[in-house]
C-alpha positions in Angstrom: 128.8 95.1 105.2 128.5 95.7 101.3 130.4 99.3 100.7 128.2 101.7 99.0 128.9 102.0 95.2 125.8 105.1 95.1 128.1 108.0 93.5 129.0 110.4 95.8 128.7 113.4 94.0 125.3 113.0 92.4 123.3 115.3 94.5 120.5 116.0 92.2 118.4 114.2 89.1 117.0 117.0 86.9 115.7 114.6 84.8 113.8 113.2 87.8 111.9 116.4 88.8 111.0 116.9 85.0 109.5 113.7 85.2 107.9 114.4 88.8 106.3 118.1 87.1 104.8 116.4 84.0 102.9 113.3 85.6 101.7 116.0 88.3 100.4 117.9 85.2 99.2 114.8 83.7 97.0 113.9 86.9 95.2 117.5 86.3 94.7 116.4 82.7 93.0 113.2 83.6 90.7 114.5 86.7 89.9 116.4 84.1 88.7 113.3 82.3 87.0 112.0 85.3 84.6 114.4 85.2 83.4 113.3 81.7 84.0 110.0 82.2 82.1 106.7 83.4 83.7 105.9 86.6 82.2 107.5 90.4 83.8 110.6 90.9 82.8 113.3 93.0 81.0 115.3 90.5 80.3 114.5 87.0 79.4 115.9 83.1 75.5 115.5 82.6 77.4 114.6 79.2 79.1 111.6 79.5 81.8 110.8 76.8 81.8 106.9 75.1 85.2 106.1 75.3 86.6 107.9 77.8 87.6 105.7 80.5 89.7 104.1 77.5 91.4 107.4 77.4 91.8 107.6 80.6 93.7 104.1 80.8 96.3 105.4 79.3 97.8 106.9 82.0 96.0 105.5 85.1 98.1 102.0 85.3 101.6 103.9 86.1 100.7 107.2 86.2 101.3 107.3 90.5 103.8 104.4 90.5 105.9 106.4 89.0 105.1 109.7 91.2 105.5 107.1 94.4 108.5 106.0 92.8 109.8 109.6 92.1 108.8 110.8 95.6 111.4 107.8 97.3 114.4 109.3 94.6 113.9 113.1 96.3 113.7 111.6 99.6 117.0 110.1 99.3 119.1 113.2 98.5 117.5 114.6 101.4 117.9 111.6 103.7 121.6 111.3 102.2 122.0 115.0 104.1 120.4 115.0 107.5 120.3 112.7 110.3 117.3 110.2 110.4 115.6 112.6 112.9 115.9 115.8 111.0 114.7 113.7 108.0 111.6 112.7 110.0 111.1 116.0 111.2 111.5 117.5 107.9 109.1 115.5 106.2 106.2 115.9 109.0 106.6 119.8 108.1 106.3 119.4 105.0 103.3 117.1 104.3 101.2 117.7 108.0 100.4 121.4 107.3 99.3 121.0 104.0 97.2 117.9 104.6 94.8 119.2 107.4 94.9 122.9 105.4 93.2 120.7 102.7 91.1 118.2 105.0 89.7 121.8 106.8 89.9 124.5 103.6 90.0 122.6 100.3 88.6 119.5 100.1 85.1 120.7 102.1 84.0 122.3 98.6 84.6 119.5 96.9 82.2 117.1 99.2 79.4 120.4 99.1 79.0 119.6 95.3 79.5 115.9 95.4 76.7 116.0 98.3 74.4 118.6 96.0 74.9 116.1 92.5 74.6 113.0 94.6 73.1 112.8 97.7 69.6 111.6 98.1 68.9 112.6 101.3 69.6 115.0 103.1 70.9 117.9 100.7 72.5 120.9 102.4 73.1 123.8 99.6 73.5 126.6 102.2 77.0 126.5 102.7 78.1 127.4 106.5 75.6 124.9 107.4 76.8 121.9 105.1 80.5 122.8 106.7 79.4 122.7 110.3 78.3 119.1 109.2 80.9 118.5 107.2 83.4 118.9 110.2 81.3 117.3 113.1 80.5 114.1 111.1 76.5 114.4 111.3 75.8 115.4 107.7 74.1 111.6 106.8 74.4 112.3 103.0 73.0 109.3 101.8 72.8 107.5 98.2 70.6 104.6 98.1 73.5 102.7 98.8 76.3 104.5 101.1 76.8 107.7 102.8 79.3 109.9 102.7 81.6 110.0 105.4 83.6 113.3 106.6 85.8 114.8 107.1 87.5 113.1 104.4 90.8 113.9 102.6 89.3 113.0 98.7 92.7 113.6 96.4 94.8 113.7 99.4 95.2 110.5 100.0 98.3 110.9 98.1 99.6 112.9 100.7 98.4 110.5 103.8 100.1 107.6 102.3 103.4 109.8 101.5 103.3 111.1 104.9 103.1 107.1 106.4 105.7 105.9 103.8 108.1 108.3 104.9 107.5 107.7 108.8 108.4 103.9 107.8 111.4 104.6 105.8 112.4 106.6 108.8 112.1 103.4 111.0 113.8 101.6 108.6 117.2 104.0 108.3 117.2 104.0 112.3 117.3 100.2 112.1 119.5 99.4 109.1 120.8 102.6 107.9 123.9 102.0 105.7 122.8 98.3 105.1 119.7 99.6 103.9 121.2 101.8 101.2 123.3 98.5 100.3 120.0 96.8 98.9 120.3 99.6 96.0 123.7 98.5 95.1 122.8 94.7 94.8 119.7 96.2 93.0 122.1 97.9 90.3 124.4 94.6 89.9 121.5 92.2 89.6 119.0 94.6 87.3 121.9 94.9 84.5 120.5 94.1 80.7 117.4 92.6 79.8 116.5 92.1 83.8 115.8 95.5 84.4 112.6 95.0 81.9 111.8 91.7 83.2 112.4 91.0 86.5 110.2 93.9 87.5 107.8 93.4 85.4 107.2 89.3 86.6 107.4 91.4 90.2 104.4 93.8 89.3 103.0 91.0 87.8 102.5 89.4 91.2 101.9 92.3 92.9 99.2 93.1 90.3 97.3 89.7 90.9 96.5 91.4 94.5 94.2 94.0 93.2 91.4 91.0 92.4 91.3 90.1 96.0 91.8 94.1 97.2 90.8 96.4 95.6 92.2 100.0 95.6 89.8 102.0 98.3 92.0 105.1 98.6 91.4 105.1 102.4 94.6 104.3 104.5 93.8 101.7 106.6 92.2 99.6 104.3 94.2 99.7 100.8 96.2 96.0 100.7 97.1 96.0 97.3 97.4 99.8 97.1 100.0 100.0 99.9 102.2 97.2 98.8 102.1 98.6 95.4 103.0 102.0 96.1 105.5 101.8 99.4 107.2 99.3 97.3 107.8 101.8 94.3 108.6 104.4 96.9 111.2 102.3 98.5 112.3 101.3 95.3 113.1 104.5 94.2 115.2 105.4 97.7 117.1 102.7 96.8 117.7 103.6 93.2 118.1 107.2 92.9 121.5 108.0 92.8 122.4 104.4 90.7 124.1 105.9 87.6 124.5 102.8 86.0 120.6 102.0 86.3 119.6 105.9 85.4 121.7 105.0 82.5 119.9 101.3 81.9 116.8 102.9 81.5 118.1 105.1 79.0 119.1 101.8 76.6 115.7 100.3 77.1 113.4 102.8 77.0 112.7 101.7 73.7 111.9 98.3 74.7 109.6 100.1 77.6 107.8 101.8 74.6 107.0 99.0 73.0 105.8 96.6 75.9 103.7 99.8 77.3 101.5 100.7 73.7 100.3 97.3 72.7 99.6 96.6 76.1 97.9 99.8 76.3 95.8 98.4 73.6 94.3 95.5 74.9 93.4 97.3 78.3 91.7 100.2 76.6 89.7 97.4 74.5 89.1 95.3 77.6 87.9 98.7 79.4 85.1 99.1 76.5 84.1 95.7 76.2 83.8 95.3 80.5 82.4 99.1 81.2 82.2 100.7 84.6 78.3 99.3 86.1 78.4 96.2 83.8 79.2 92.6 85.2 82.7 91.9 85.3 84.9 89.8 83.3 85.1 86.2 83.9 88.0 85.1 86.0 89.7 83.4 82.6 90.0 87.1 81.5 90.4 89.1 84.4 93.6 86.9 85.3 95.1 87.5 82.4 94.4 90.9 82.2 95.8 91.6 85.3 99.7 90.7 83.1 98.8 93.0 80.5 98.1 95.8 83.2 101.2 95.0 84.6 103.2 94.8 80.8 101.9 98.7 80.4 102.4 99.6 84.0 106.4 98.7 84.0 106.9 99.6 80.3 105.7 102.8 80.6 107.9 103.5 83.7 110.6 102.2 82.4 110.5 104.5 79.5 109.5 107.6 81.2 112.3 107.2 82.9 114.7 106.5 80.1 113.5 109.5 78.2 113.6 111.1 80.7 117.0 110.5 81.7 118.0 111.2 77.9 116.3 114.1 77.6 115.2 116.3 80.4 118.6 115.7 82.3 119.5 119.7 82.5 118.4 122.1 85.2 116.7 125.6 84.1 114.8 128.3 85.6 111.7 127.1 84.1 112.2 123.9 86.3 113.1 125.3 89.5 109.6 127.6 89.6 107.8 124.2 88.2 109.2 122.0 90.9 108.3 124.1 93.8 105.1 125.0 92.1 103.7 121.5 91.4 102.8 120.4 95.3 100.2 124.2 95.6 99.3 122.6 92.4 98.0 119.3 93.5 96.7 120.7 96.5 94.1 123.4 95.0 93.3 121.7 91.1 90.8 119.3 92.0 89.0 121.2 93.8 89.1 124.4 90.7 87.9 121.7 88.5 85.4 120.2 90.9 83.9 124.0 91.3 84.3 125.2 88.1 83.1 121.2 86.1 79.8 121.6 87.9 78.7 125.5 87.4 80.1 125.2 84.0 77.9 122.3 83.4 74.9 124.4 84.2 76.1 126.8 81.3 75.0 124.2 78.5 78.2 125.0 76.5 79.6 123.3 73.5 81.3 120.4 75.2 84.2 120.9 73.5 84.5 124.3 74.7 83.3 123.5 78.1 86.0 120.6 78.5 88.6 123.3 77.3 87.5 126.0 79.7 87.2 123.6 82.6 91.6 122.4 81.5 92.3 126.9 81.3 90.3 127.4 84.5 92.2 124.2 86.2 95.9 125.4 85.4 95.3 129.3 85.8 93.6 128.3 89.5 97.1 126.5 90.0 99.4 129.2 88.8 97.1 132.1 90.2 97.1 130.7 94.1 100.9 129.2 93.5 102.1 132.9 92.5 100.0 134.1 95.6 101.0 132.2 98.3 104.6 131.9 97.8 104.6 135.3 98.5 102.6 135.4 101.5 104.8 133.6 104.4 102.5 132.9 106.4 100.5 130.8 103.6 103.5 129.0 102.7 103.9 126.0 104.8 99.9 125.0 104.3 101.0 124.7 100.8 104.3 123.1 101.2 106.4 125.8 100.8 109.3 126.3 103.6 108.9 129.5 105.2 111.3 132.6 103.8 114.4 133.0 106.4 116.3 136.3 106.9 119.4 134.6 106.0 121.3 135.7 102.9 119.8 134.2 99.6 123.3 133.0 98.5 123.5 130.6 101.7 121.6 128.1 100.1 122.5 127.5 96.1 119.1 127.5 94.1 119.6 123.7 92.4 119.8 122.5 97.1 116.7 124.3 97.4 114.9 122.9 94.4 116.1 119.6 95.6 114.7 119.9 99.0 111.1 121.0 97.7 111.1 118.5 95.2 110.7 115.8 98.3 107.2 116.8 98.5 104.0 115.4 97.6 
């Protein structure tokens, strides 16, 4: 068996939480974005922007990569602690709870406005009636084309496929363990130089050309190209997380991860206007193509997200240990603020520009305003991810273990 060359003593990436808070934030930005923009979303602007689903390309390609990606690094130092049951244990109490808080509590407001904006028939605006519906199944909203189907999870299908990648890394440490941590070190010998830009790239590349047979659905059993994209980069970042020599890689070419990511940026934003959302596709000769390009600003933008990352945000503050515990209450209440408050600002007529900053304010005060609430109510902590408070002494557990632990969440 290869020996382990992952550095013993590195026990926590700063850098990588800082990088875990910020796309977080970033996704709030852009479901911001969806509401102005072309694409179906659950409700949307009366006033639609030109242009913005180009805007909103800029982040979409590598945007949850990178959070899969991110989520397999903090799994590690926690698997690198526990046994594989206490891992699998660990990680059911942390994701379970928050995910059917959200199926029963948050997302249900969500669906009452998609089903008032969208539905043609039948449209349910008294509320304890839509929910009785809602949770038995026998709503029948119906466009002219499909009908909504509930309960649904809506932006917690991040959490459902987390949950189901951890349960399989679980099965995997029980059946290779040690020799499954020795894939990362032939990782760190063979991805030395230029190959850590290129042989992932040519590997998204591939994986990239499955998206024009299966497209992403957001629904777990029935997400091909969406699974093998994301487990992958979860995986990938188990295997990679304590790899010093690779944190350090990254750091040399983030440059070059710059530079492949904003050109190609460039052509997908164009392709995006020129092939709209509702219009026919692109041919085949383009779409292949295109599908390279996706993955040039996919990789390049990880790979220098991570780099500047790694040069930049590699120290440990206060600020970061409330943002890291803060960010999975974040993700579990902001859609569902900017669903609410998008469509009954909309009915305002505001400037746009005002509105679209109101509905960003209203988004991020939501997030701080429950996070600062529930952390203090023990009860309400583990439906939001938080571990319960313990009588034990506060200096049992040093603050940079306990920031680690909750940073293994969504």
């Amino acid at each position: 068996m290869m020996p382990s060359r992952a550095t013993p003593t590195v026990t926590r990436r700063p850098d990588l939480d800082w990088i875990r808070v910020l796309a977080f934030f970033t996704l709030i930005v852009f479901h911001v974005g969806m509401f102005y923009g072309p694409w179906e979303w659950h409700v949307k602007s009366p006033r639609e922007v030109p242009g913005m689903a180009s805007v909103l390309m800029a982040t979409s390609p590598w945007r949850l990569t990178l959070l899969f990606l991110v989520s397999g690094a903090a799994t590690r130092f926690m698997a690198d602690k526990m046994t594989v049951a206490a891992l699998t244990k660990a990680r059911v109490a942390r994701l379970v709870p928050p995910l059917v808080f959200a199926v029963l509590v948050l997302v249900p407001p969500q669906t009452y406005y998609q089903v008032i904006e969208q539905a043609v028939t039948p449209v349910e605006t008294y509320y304890p009636a839509f929910y009785l519906k809602y949770l038995s199944g026998t709503g029948h909203w119906c466009r002219v084309n499909d009908c909504l189907t509930t309960p649904t999870y809506n932006h917690m299908w991040f959490v459902s496929y987390l949950l189901a990648y951890s349960l399989a890394l679980s099965v995997l440490l029980a059946m290779a363990g040690q020799r499954l941590r020795a894939v990362g070190d032939i990782l760190e010998a063979r991805l030395t130089g230029w190959r850590l830009v290129v042989l992932p790239f040519l590997a998204l590349c591939a994986l990239d050309m499955l998206q024009l047979r299966f497209p992403i659905t957001h629904w777990l059993l029935h997400d091909w190209y969406n699974h093998i994209l994301s487990f992958t980069a979860f995986l990938f970042g188990f295997l990679i997380a304590k790899s010093l020599p690779l944190r350090d890689g990254f750091v040399r070419w983030r440059w070059w991860g710059l530079a492949l990511a904003l050109p190609a940026y460039a052509a997908v934003a164009y392709y995006t206007w020129a092939y709209p959302f509702g219009a026919p596709p692109a041919p085949w000769g383009i779409r292949v193509p295109m599908r390279v390009v996706y993955a040039a600003q996919q990789w390049g933008a990880i790979v220098a997200a991570l780099g500047f990352g790694a040069r930049h945000l590699n120290r440990d503050s206060p600020v970061l240990r409330y943002l890291v515990q803060a960010v999975f209450p974040f993700y579990l209440v902001h859609q569902t603020i900017t669903v609410v408050a998008g469509h009954n600002l909309a009915l305002l007529g505001l400037n746009q520009g005002l509105e679209a900053t109101l509905l960003v304010v209203i988004t991020f005060a939501g997030c701080f305003a429950t996070y600062e609430i529930v952390r203090r109510i023990n009860v309400l902590r583990p439906w939001f991810g938080l571990k319960r408070w313990t009588p034990r002494p506060e200096t049992a557990v040093q603050p940079q273990e306990r920031a680690q632990t909750q940073a293994a969440g969504a």
